[in-house]
C-alpha positions in Angstrom: -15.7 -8.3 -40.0 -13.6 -5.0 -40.7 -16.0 -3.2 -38.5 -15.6 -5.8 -35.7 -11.9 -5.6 -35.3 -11.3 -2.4 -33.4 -13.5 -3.4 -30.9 -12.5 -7.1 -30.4 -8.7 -5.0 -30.3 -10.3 -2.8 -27.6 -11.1 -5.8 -25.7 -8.3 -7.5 -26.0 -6.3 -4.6 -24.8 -8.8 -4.2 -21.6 -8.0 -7.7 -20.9 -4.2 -7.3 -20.7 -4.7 -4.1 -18.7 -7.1 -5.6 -16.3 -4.4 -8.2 -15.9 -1.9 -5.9 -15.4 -3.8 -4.7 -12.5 -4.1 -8.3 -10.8 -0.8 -8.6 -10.4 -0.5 -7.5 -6.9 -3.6 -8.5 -5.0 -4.1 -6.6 -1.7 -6.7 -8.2 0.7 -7.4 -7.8 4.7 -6.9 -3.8 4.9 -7.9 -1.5 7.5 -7.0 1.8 9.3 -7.0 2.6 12.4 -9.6 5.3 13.6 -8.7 8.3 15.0 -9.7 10.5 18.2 -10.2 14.3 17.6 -6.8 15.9 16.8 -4.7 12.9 16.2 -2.4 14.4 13.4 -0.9 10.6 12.3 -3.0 6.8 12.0 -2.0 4.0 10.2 -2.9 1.5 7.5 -2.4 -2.6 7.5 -3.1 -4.8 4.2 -1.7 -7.7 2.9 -0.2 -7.8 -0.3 0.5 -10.1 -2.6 2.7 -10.0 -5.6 2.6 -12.2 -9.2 6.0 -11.1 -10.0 8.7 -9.8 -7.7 8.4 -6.3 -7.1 8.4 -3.5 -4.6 5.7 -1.1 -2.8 7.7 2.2 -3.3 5.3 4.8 -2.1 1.7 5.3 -0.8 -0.4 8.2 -0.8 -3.8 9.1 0.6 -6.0 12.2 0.3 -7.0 12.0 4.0 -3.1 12.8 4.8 -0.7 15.8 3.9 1.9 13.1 3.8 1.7 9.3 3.5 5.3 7.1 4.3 5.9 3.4 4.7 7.2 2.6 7.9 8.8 0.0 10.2 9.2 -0.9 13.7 12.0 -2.9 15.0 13.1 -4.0 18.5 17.1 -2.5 19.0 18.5 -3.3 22.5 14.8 -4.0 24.4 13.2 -0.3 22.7 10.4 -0.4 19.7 11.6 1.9 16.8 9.9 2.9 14.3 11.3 4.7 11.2 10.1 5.5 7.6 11.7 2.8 5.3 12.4 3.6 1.4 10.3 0.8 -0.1 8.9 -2.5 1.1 10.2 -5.8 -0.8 7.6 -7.6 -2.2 8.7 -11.6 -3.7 6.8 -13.5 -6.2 3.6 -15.4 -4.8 4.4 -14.6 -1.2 2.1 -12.2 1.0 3.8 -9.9 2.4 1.7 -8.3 5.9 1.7 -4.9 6.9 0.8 -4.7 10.4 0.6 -3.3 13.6 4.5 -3.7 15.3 6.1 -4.5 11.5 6.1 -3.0 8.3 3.0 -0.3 7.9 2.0 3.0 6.3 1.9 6.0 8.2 -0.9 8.7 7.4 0.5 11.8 8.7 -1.2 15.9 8.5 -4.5 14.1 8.7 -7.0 16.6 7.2 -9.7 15.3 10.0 -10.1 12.5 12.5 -10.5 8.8 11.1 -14.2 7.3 12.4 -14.8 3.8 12.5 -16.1 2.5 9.8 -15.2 5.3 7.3 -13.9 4.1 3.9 -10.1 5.7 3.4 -9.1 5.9 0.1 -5.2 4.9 -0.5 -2.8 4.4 -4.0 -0.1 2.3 -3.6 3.0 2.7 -5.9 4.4 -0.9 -6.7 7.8 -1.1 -8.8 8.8 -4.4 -10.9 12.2 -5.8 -11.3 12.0 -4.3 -14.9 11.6 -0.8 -13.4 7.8 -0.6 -14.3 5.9 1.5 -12.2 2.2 0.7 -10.8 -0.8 2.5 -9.5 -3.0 0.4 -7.2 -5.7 2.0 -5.4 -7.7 0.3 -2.3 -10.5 1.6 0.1 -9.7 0.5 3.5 -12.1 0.7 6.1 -11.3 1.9 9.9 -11.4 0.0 12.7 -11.7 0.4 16.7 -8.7 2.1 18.3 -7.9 -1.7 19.2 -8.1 -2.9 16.1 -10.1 -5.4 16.2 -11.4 -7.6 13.4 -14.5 -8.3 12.2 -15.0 -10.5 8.5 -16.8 -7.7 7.6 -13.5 -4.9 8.0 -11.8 -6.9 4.6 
């Protein structure tokens, strides 16, 4: 039995990590593809929190810089500007989408295709200051958009 405890400790402590890692699920995320020298694209996603927390930062390999943005009618005229975090309350999803809150992939090292995987790591902060690491693949969709079950 001595023998068996380190490993049974092992996998109790890969339990609790794994957990860890579900607390923020994120689900429905794509990019959008790219024509030849479009230096900027962005990424939409879902995310739902366990806890309250906050996506703080994003980054991608595909980009020289990665920012979380949103747009915002002011007197009849879409803006859009980078915003310092996205707020992220317990068991509600929060959306990321085209016209709201969304990361912007900027410096892109080459053109987006439909139907390339883009590979993202999201920085999501706790109300007890705890930092997280998630990392999703999002697939790239039409310059439209459009969905298809298969783009999840």
């Amino acid at each position: 039995m001595k023998n068996k405890l380190p490993i049974i400790a092992a996998a109790l402590l890969a339990g609790i990590s794994t957990t860890a890692f579900a607390q923020v699920a994120v689900s429905e995320g794509w990019v959008r593809a790219t024509v030849a020298q479009q230096p900027a694209t962005g990424a939409f996603m879902r995310i739902t929190s366990q806890k309250d927390a906050r996506l703080v930062s994003v980054q991608s390999p595909i980009a020289k810089t990665a920012e979380l943005h949103e747009m915002s009618m002011e007197n009849n005229v879409m803006k859009m500007r980078p915003v310092t975090g996205i707020t992220l309350p317990a068991g509600q999803a929060v959306e990321l989408k085209p016209g709201g809150y969304h990361v912007m992939l900027i410096g892109l090292a080459e053109p987006v295709s439909e139907g390339a995987t883009v590979p993202l790591t999201l920085l999501v902060e706790t109300a007890d200051k705890k930092r997280e690491s998630i990392p999703v693949q999002l697939k790239a969709r039409s310059l439209t958009g459009a969905t298809g079950h298969g783009n999840r």
